[in-house]
C-alpha positions as CSV (number, residue, x, y, z in Angstrom):
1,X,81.2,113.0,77.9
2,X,78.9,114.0,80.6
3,X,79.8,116.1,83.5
4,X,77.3,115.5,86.2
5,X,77.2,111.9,87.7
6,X,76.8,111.0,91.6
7,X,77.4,106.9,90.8
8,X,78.7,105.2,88.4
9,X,76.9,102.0,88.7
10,X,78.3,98.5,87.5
11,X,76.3,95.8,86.1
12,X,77.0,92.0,87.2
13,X,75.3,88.7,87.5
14,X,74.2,89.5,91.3
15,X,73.0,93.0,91.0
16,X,74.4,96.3,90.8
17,X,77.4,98.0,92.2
18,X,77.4,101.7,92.2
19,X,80.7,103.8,92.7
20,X,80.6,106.9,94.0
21,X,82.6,109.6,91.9
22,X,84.0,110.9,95.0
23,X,85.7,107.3,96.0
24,X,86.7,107.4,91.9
25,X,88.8,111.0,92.6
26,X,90.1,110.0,96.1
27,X,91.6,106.5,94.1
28,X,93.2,108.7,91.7
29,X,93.8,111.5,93.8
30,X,96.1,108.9,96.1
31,X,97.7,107.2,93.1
32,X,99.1,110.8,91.7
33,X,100.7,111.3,94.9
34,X,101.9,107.9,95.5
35,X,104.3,108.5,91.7
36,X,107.8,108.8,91.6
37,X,108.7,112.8,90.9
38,X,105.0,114.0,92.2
39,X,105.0,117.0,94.4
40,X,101.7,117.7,94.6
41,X,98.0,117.5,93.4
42,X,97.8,121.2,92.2
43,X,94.6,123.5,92.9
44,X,92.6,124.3,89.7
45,X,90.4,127.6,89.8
46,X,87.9,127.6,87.0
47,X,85.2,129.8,87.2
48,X,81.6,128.4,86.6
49,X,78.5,130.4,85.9
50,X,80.2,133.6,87.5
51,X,81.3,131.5,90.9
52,X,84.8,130.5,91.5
53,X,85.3,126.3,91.5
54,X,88.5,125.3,93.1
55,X,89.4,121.4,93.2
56,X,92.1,119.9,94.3
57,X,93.9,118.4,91.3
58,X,91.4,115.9,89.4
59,X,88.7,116.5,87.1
60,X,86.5,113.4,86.0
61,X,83.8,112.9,82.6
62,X,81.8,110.3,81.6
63,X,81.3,108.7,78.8
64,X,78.1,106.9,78.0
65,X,79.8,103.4,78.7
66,X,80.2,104.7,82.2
67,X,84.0,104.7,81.7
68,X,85.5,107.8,83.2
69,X,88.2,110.0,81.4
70,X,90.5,111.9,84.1
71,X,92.1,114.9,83.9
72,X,95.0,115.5,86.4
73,X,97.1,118.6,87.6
74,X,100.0,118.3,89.2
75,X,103.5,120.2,90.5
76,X,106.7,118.0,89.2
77,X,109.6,118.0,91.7
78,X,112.3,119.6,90.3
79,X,115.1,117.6,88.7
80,X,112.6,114.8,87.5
81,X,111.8,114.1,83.9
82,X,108.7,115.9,83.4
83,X,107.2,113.3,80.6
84,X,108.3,110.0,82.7
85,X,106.6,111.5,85.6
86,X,103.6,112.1,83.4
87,X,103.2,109.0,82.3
88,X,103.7,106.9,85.3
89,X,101.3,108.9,86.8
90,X,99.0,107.8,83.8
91,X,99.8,104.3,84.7
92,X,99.5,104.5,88.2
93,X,95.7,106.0,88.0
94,X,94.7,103.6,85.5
95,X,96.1,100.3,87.4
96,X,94.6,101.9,90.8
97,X,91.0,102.9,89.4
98,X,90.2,99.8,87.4
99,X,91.7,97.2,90.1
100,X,90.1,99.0,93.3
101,X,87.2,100.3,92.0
102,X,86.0,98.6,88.8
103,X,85.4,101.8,86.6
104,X,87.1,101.5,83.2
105,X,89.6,104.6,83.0
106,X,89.0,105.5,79.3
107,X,91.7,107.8,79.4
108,X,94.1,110.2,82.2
109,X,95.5,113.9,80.6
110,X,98.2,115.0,83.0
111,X,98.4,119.1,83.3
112,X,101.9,119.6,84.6
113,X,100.7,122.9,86.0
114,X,104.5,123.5,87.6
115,X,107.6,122.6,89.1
116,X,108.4,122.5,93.0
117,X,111.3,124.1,93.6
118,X,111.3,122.7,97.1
């Protein structure tokens, strides 16, 4: 999958739509947080070319097709079932990213990174 797109642009009978990665990541980014036995997105250092990236929880690729894969880190809240958690959450991005913005969601890794003690 590729790694650096600004648009994802749809295709219909009146023209084209094009969806901006950033609305793509704020969509999931909201329906992580809106899951039952979420904490919190977690920060993701990676370091690129000798620079530090940090991100906020999300990590998108494309595939040719223009359907976007999703990777998600997150902090369980303690006392949940880690794997129920993870896969609502995997529901939850793929119901809110194909219904609000029209980007097929070819697949959503969740990286339970840790557990809120909180």
């Amino acid at each position: 999958m590729g790694e650096n797109k600004e648009y994802i642009t749809i295709t219909t009978d009146k023209g084209n739509v094009n969806v901006s990665v950033d609305v793509i990541s704020v969509v999931a980014a909201r329906a992580v947080t809106e899951t039952e036995g979420v904490a919190a997105l977690a920060w993701e250092s990676t370091d690129i070319f000798g620079k530090k990236n940090v991100s906020k929880g999300i990590r998108l690729s494309f595939a040719e097709d223009d359907s976007v894969g999703i990777e998600v880190y997150i902090l369980a809240k303690m006392g949940v079932s880690v794997h129920k958690t993870a896969s609502d959450v995997q529901k939850n991005v793929i119901s809110n990213v194909e219904t609000v913005t029209g980007v097929k969601v070819s697949e959503v890794n969740v990286h339970v990174v840790g557990i809120d003690l909180k």
